[in-house]
VOMARGU-931728 format. One record per residue (C-alpha): residue in three letters; x, y, z. Coordinates in Angstrom, 1 decimal. Example, Ala and Ser with C-alpha at 12.3 -4.5 7.8 and 13.67 -1.06 7.14 Angstrom:
# residues 2
<r = ala, east = 12.3, north = -4.5, up = 7.8>
<r = ser, east = 13.7, north = -1.1, up = 7.1>
# end
This chain:
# residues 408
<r = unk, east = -51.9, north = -9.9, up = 9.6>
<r = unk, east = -51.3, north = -6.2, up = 9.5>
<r = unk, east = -50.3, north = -4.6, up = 12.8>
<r = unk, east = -49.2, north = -1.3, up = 13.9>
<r = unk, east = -45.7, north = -0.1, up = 13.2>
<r = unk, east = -45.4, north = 1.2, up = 16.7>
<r = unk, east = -45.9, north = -2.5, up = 17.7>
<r = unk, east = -42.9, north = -3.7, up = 19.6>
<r = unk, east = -43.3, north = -7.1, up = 17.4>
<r = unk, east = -44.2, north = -4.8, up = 13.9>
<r = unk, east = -41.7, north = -6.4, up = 11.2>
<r = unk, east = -39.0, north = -3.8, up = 10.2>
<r = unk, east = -40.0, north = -1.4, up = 8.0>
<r = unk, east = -38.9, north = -2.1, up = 4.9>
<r = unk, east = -39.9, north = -6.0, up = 5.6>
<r = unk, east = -37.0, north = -8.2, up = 6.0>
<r = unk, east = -35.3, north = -9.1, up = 2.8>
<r = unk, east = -34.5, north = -13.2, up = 2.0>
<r = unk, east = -31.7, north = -14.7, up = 3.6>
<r = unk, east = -30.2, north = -13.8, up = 6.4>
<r = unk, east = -30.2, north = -10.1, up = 6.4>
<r = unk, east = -33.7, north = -10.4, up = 8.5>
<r = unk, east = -31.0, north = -11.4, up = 11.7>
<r = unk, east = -28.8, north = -8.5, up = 11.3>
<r = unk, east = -32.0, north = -5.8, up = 11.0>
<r = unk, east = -33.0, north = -6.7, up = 14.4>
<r = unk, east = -29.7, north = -6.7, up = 16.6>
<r = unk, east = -31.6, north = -7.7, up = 19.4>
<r = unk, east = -30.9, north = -11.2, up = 18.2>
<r = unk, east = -27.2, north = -10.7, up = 18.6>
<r = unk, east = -27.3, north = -8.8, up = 21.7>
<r = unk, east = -29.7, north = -10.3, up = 23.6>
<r = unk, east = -27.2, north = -13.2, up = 24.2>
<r = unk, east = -24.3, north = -11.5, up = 24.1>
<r = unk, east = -25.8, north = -9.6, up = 27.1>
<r = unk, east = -26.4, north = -12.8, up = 29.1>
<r = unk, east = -22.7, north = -14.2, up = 28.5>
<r = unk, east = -21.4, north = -11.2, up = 29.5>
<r = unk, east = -23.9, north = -11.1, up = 32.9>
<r = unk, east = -22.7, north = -14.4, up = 33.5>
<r = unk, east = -19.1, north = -13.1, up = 33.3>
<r = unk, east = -19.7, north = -10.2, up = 35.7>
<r = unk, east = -21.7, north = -12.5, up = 38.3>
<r = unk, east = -18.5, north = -15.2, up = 38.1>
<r = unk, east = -16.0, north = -12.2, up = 38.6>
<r = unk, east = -16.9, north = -12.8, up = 42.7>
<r = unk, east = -15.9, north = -16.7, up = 43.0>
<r = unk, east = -12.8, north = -16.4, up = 40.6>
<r = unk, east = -11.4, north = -13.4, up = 43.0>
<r = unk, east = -12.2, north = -15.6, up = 46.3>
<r = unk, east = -10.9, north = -18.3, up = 44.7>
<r = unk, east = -7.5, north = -17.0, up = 42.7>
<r = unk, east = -7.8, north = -13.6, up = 43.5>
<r = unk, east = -8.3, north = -12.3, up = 40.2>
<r = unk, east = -7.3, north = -8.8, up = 40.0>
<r = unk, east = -9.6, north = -8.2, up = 37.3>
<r = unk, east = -12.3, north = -8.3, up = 40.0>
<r = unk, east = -12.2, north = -4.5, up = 41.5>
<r = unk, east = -14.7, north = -2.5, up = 43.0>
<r = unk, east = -16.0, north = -1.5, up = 39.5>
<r = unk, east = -15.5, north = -3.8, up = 36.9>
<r = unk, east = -18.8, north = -6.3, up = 38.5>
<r = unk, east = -21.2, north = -3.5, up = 38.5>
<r = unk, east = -19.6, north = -2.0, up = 35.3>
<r = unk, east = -19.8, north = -5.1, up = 33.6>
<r = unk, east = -23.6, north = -5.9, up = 35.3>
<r = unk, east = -25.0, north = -2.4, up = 34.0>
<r = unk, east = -23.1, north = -1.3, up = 31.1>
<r = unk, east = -22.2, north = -4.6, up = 29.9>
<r = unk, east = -25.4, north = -7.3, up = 30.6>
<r = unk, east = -27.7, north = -4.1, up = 30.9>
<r = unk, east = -26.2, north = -2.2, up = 28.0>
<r = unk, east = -26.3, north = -5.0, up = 25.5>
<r = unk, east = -30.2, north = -5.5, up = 25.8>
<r = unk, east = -30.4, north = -1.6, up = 25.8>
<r = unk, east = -28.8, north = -1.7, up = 22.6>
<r = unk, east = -30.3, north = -4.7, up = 21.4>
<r = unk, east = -34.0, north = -3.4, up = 21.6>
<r = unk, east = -33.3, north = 0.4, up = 20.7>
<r = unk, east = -31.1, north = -0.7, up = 17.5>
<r = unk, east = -34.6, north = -2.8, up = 16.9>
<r = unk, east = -37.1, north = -0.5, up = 17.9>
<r = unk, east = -35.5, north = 2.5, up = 17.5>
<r = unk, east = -35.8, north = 2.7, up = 13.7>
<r = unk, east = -38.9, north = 0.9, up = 13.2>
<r = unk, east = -40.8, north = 3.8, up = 15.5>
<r = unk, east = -40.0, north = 6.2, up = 12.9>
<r = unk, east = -40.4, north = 4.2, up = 9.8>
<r = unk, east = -36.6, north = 4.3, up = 8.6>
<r = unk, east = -34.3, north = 2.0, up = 7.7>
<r = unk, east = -33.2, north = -0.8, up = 10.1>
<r = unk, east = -29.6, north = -1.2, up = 11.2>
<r = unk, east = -27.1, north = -2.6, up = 8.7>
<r = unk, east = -25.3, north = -5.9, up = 9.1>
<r = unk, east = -22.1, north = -3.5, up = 9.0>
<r = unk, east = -23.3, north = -1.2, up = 11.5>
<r = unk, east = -24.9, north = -3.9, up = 13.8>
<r = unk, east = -21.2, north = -5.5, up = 13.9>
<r = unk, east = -19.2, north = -2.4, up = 14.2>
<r = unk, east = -21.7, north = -1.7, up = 17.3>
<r = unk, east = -21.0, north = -5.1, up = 18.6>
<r = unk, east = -17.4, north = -4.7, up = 18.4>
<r = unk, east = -16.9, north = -1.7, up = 20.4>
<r = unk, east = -18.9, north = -3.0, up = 23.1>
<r = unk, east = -17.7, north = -6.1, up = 23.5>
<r = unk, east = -13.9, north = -5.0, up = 23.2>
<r = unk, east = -15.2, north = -2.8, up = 26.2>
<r = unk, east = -15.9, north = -5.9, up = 28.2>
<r = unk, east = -12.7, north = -7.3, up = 27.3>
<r = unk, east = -11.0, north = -4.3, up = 28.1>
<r = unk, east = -13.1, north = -3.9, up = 31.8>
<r = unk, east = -11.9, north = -7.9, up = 32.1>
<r = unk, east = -8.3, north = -6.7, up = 31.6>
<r = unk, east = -8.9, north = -3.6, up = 34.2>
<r = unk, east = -8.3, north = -1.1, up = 32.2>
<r = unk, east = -11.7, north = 0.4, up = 33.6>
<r = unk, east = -11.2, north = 3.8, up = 31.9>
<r = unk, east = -10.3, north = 2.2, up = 28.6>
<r = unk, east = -13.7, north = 0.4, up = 29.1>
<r = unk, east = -15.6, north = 3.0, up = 29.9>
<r = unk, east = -14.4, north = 4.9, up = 26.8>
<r = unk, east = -15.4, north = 1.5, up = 24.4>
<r = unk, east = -18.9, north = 1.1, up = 26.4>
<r = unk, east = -19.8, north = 4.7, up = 26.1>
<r = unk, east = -18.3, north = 4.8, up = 22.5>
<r = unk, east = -21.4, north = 1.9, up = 21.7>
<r = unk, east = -24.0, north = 4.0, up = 23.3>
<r = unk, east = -22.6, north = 7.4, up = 21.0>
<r = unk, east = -22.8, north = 5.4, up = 17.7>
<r = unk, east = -26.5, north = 3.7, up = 18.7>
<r = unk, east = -27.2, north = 7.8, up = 19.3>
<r = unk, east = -25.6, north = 8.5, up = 16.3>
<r = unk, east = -27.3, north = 6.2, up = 13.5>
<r = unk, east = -30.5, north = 6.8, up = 15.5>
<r = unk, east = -30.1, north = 10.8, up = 14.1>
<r = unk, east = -29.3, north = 10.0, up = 10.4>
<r = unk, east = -32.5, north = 7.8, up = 10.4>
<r = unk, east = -34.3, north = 10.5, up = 12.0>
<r = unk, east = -33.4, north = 13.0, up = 9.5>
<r = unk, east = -34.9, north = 10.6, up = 7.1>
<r = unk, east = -38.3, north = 9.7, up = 9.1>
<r = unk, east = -41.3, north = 8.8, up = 8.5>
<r = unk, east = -42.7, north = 9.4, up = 11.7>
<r = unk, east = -42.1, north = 10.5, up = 15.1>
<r = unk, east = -40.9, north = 8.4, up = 17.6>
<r = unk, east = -43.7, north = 7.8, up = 20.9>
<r = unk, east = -42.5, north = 11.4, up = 22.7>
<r = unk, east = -41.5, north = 9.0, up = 26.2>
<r = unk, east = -38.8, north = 8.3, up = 24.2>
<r = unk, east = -37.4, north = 11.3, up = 25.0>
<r = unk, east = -36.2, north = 10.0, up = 28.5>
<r = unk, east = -35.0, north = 6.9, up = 27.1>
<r = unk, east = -32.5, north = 8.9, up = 24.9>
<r = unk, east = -31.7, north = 11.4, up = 28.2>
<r = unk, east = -30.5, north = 7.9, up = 29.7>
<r = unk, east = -28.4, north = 6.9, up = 27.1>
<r = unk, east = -26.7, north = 10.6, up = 27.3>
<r = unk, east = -26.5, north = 9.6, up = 31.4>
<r = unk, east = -24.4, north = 6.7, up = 30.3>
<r = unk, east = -22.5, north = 8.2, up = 28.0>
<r = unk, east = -21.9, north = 11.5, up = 30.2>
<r = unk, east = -20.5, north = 8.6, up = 33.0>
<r = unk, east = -18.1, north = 6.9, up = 31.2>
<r = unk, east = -16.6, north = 9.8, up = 29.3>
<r = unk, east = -16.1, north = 10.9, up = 33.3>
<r = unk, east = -14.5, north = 7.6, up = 34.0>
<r = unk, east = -12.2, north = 7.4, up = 30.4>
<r = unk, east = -10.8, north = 10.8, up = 31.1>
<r = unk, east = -10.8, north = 11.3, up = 35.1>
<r = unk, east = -13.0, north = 13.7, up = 35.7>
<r = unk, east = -14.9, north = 11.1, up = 38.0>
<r = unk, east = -12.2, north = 11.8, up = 40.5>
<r = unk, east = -11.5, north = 15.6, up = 39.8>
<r = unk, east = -13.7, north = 16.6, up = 42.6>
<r = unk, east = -13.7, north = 14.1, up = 44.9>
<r = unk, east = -16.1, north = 11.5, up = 46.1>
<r = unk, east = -18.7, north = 13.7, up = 44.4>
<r = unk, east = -17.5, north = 13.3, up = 41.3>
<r = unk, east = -16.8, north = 9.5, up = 42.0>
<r = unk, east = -20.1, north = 8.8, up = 42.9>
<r = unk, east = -21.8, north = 10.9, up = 40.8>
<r = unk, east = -20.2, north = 9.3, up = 37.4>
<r = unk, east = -20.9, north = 5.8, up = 38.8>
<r = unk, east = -24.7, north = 6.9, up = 39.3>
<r = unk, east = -25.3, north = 8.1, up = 35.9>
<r = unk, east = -23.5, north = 4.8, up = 34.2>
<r = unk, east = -24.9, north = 2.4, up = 36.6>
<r = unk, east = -28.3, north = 3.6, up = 37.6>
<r = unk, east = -29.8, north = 6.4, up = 35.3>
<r = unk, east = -28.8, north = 4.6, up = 31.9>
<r = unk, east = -30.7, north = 1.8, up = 33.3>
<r = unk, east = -33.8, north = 3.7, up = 34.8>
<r = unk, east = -34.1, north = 6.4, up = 32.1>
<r = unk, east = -34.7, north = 4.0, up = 29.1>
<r = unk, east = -36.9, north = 1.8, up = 31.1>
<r = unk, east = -39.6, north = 4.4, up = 32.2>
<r = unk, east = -39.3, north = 5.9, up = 29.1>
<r = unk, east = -39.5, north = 3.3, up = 26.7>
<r = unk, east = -42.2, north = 2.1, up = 29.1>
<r = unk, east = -44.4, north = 4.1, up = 29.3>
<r = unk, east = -45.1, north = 3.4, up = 25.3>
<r = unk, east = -44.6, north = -0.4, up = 25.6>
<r = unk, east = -45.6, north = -1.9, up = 28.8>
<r = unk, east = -49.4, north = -0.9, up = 28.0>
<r = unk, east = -48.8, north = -3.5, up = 25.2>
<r = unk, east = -47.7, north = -5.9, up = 27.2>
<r = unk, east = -49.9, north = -5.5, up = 30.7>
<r = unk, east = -53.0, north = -4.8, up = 28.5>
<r = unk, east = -53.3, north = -1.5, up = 29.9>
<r = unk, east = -54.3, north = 1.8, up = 27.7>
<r = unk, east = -51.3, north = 3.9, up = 25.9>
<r = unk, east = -52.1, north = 7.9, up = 26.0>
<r = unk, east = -48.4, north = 7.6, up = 23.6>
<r = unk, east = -50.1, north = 6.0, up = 20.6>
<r = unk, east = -50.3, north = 9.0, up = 18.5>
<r = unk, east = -51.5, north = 10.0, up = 15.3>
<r = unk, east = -48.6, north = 9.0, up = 12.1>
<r = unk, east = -46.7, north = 12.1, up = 11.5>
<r = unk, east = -43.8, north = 13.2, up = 9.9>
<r = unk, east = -43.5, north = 16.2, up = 12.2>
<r = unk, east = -43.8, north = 16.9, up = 15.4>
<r = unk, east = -47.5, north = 18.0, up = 16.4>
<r = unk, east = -48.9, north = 20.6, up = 20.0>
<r = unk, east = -49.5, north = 17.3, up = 21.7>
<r = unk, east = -46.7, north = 15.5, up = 21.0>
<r = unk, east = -44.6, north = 18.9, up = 21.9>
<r = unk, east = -46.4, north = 19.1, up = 24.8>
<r = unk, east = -45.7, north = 16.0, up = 26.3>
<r = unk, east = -42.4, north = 15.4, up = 24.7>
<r = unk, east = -41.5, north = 18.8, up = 27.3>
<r = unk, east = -43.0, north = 16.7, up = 30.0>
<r = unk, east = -41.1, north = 14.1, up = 29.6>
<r = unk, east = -37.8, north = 16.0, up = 29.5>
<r = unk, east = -38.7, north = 17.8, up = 32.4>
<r = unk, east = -39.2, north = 14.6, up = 34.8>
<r = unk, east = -36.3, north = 13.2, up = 32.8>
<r = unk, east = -34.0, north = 16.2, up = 34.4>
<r = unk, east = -35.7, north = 15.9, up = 37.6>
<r = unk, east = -34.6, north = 12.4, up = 37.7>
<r = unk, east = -31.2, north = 13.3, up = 36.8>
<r = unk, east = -31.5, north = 15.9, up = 39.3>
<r = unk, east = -32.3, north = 13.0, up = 42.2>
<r = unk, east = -28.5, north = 11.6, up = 40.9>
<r = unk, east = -26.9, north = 14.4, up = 41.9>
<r = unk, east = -28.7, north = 14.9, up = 45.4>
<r = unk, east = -27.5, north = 11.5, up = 45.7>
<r = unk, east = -24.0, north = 11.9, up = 44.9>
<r = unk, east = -24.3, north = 15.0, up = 47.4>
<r = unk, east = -25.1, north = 11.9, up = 50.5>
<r = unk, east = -28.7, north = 13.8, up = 50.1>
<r = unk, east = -29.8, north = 10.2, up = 50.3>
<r = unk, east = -33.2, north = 10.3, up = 51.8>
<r = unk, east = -34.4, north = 13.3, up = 49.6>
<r = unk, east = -32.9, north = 11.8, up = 46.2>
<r = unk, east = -35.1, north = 8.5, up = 46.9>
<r = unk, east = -38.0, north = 10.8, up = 47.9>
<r = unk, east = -38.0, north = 12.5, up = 44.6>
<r = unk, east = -37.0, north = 9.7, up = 42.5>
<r = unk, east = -39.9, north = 7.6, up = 44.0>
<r = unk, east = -42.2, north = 10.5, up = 43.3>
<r = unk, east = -41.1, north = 10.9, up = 39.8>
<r = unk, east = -41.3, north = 7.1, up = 39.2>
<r = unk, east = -45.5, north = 7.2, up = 40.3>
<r = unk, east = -46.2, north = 10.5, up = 38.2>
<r = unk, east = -44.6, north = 8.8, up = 35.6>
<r = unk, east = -46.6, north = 5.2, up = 35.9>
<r = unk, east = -50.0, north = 7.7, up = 36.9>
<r = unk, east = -49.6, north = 9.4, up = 33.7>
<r = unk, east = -48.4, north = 6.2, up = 31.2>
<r = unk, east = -49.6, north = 2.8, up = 33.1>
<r = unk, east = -53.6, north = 3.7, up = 34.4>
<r = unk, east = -54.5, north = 0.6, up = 36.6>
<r = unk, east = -50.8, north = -0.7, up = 36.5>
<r = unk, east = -51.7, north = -2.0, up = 40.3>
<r = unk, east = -55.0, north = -2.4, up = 40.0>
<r = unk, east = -56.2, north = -4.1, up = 36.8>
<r = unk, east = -55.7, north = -7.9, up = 36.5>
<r = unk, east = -52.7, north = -9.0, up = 33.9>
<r = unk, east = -52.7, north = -11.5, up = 31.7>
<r = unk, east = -49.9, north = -14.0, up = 31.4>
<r = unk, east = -46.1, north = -14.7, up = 32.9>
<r = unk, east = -44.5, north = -12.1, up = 31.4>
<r = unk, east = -46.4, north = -9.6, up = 32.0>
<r = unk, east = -47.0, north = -10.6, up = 35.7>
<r = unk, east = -43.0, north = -10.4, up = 35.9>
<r = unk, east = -42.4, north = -7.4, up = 34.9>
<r = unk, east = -45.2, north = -5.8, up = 37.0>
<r = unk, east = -43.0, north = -7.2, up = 40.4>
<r = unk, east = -40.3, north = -5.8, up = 38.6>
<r = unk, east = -41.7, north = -2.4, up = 38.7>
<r = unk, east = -42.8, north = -2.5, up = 41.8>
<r = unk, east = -39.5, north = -3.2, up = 43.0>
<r = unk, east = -38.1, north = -0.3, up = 42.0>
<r = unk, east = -40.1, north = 1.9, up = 44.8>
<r = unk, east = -39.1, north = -0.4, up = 47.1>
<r = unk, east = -35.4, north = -0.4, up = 46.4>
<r = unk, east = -35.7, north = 3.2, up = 46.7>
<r = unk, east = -37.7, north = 3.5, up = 50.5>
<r = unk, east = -34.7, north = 0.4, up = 51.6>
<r = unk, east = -32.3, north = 2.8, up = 50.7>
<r = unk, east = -33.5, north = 5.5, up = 51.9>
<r = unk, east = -35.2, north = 4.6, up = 55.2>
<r = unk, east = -32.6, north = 1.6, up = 56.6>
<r = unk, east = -29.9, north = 2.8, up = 58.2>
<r = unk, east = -26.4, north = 0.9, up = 57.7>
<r = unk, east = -23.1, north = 1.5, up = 57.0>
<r = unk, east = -21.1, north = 1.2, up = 53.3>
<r = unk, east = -22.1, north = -3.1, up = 53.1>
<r = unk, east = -25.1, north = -2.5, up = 53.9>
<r = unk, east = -26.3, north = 0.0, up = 51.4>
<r = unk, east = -24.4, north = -1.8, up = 48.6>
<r = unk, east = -26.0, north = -5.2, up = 49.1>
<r = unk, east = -29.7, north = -3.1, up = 49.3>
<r = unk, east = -29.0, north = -1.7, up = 45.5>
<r = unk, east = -29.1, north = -5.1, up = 44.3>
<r = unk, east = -32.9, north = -5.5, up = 45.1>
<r = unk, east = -33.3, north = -2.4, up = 42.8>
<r = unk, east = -30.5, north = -4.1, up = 40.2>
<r = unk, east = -31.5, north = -7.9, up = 40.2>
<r = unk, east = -35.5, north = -7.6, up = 41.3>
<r = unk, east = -35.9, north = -4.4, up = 39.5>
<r = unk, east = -33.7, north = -4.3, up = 36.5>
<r = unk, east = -32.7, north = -7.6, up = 36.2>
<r = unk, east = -36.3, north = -8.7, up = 36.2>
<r = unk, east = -38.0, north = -6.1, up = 34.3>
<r = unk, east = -35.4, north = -6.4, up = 31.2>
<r = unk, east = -36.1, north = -10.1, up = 30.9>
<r = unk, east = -39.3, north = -9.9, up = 30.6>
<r = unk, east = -39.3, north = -7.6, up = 28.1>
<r = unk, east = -36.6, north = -9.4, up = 26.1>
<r = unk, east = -38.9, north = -12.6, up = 26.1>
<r = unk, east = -42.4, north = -10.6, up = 25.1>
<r = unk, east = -39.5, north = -8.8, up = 22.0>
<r = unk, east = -38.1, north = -12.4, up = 21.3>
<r = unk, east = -42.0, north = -14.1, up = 21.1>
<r = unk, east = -43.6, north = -11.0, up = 18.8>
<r = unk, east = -40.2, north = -11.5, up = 16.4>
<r = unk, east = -40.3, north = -15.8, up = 16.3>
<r = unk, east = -43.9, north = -15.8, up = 15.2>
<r = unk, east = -45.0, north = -17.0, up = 18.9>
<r = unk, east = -46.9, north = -14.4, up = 19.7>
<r = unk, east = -49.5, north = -16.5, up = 21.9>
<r = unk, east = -46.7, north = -17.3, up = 24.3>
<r = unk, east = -46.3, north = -14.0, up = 25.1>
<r = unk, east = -50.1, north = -13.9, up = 26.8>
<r = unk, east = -49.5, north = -17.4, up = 28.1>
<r = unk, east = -48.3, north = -19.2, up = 31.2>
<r = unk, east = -44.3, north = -19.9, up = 30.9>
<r = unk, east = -42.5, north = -22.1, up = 33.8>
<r = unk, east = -39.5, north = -21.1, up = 32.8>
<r = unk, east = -40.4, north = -17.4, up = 33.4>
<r = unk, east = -42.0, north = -18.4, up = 36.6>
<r = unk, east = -38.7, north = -20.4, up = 37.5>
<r = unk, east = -36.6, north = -17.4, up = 36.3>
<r = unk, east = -38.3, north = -14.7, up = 38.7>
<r = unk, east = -38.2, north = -17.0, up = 41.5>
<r = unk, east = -34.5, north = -17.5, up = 40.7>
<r = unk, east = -33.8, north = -13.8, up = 40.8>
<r = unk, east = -35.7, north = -13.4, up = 44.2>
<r = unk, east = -33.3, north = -16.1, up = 45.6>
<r = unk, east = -30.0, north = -14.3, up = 44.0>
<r = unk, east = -31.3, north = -11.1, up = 45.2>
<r = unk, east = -32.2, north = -12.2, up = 48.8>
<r = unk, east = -28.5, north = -14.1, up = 49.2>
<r = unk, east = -27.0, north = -11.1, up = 47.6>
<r = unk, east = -28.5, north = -9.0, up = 50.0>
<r = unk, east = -28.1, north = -10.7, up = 53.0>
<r = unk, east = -24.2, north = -11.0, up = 52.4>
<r = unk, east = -24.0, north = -7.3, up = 53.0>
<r = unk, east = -26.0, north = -7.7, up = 56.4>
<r = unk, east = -24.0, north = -11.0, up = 57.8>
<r = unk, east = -20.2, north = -11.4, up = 57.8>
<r = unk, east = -19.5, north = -14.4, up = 58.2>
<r = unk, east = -21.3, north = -16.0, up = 55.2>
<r = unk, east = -20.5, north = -13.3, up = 52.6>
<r = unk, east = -18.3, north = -15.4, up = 50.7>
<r = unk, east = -20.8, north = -17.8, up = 50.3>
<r = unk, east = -23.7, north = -15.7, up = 49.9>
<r = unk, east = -21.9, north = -13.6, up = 47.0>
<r = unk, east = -21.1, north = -17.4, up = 45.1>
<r = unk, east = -24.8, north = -18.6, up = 46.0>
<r = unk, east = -26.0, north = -15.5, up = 44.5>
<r = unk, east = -23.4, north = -15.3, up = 41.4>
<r = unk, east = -24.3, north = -19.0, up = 40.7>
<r = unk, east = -28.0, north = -18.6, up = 40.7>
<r = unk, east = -27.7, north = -15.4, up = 38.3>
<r = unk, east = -25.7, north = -18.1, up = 36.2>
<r = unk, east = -28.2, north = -20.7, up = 36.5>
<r = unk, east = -31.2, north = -18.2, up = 35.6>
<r = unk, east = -29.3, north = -16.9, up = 32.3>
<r = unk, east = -29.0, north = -20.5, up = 31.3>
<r = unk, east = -32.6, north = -20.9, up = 31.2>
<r = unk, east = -33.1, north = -17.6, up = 29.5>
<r = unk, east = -31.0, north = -19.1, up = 26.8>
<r = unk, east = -33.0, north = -22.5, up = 27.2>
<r = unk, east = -36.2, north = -21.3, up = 26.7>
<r = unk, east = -35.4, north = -18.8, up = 24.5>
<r = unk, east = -32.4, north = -19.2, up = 22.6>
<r = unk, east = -34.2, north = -20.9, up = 19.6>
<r = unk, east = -36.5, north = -18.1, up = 19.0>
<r = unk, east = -33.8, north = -16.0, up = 18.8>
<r = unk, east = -32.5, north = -17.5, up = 15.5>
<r = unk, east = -35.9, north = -18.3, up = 14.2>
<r = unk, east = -37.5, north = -15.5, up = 11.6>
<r = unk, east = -40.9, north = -14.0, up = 12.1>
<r = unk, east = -43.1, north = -16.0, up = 9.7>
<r = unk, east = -45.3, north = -12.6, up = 9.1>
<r = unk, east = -42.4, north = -10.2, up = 8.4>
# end
């Protein structure tokens, strides 16, 4: 079966040699998991500190570990696998795939530990060296990458930029501005970024929807892909842009534009994403993830409410939006690599179970901010579901994971 190398399922490119060099070219099969231990982690850090009062358990280290940790390993996990294969290089190297592994789980050890700025100097350290083999390949290409990828990268620079805030203190050198601005980039644009712009090349794939981002094979870059490679950077700054209204409490014109952005963006990549009829679980989850994201924004934006309040709302963008939207993906990556690519098109109650599962975390999450007296319930209800949820990730998905593609 021949298929495309701009596939997301394409076998690596050169095919996988014999043994077990096949799990190491395609990191995602480390990471992916990795990512869901340490999500667990973060969601558990809330009933250990009501519970012992771990002081692990500080204002930063759940959504540090929720974003750049859980978030950050799937990130990795897919660009290390797609990344290379979109240009026709040479996948990662059991070496390299370790040495990334290493830094960013010593980061989560060190975030455990508290020492948030030695953490964020580890996590962005990961995202630097993922940036950094990504170059030597592309010096060696044999194509160019879809030209949406442009923002993906922009968002892995928005992490990066973050954390190196946070390792060296600059997120406090100017104030709440500075504190809120380095937590926005690290928490929120290296999350968004990748997903709209790795999207817009892969979600036609998956919600059988035309890709304008399929483009011709070539070594260099051609007008078109110039042209919209520039249009991508440009929404790509103004969404960066929206991040620092934000940090500015320009709150209602930050959401404005990033809502904006979001539609020209899914106008432009996804025709019909609303309209057309989609074919299977995952792909029917990750269109209410996307649709989330809008919403997240006009909550924010629109309801009034004090600190609490506009905390617990971010989590219908993090664990509706996000959360949802990365899973999905994962499982249609995990299918196209096990050699089940029907399942992929198919109906899966565990993916089914797993949406409704984040919907119930989400809602108790969020409803914690709004009602005092049953926070500290709420916030375990909602830590245990994401705990439950990840387990049947794992369940349903766990043996693909170690299982070869049969076609590579």
């Amino acid at each position: 079966m021949s298929r495309c190398r701009h596939s997301p399922d394409a076998p690596s490119s050169p095919p996988c040699p014999e043994g077990w060099t096949w799990f190491w070219s395609e990191p995602f099969r480390l990471f992916f998991p990795w990512g869901l231990i340490v999500g667990v982690t973060g969601a558990a850090l809330w009933p250990l500190f009501y519970t012992t009062g771990n002081p692990a358990t500080t204002a930063i280290a759940h959504p540090l570990l929720m974003t750049l940790g859980w978030g950050g390993a799937f990130i990795i996990g897919f660009l290390g696998t797609a990344g290379p294969r979109m240009i026709g290089a040479e996948p990662l190297s059991k070496s390299e795939v370790r040495i990334l592994w290493l830094l960013h789980a010593a980061g989560v050890v060190a975030c455990l530990q508290g020492h948030i700025a030695t953490a964020g100097m580890l996590l962005g350290g990961a995202l630097v060296m993922l940036l950094v083999l990504f170059a030597a390949r592309f010096a060696k290409r044999k194509d160019m990458p879809p030209p949406g990828f442009v923002i993906a990268f922009m968002g892995l620079l928005s992490g990066i930029t973050g954390t190196a805030m946070v390792a060296t203190g600059l997120d406090v050198q100017w104030g709440a501005w500075s504190f809120r601005l380095a937590r926005l980039l690290m928490f929120e644009a290296f999350l968004l970024l990748p997903i709209l712009g790795v999207g817009g090349f892969l979600l036609p794939r998956i919600l059988g929807l035309p890709s304008r981002q399929s483009l011709p094979d070539s070594i260099n870059p051609s007008p078109q892909w110039l042209k919209m490679a520039l249009g991508y950077a440009l929404l790509g700054a103004l969404l960066i842009a929206s991040f620092f209204l934000e940090a500015s409490e320009q709150i209602v014109a930050a959401m404005v534009l990033r809502i904006a952005l979001a539609l020209m963006i899914w106008n432009a990549d996804l025709p019909g994403l609303w309209t057309q009829r989609v074919t299977g679980t995952q792909a029917w989850m990750i269109r209410l993830g996307l649709a989330a994201l809008p919403i997240s924004w006009a909550a924010r934006a629109f309801f009034p409410g004090g600190l609490l309040q506009r905390i617990a709302l971010e989590h219908l963008l993090f664990i509706s939006g996000f959360g949802v939207i990365m899973l999905g993906v994962a499982s249609r990556v995990v299918d196209g690599h096990s050699g089940n690519r029907a399942d992929a098109k198919g109906t899966s109650k565990i993916l089914r179970w797993i949406f409704w599962l984040a919907t119930l975390a989400m809602l108790t999450r969020v409803t914690a901010g709004f009602l005092p007296k049953i926070m500290v319930s709420h916030h375990n209800y909602a830590a245990l579901t994401w705990v439950i949820l990840s387990g049947l990730w794992l369940y349903g998905f766990g043996k693909k994971l170690a299982t070869a593609d049969p076609e590579a």
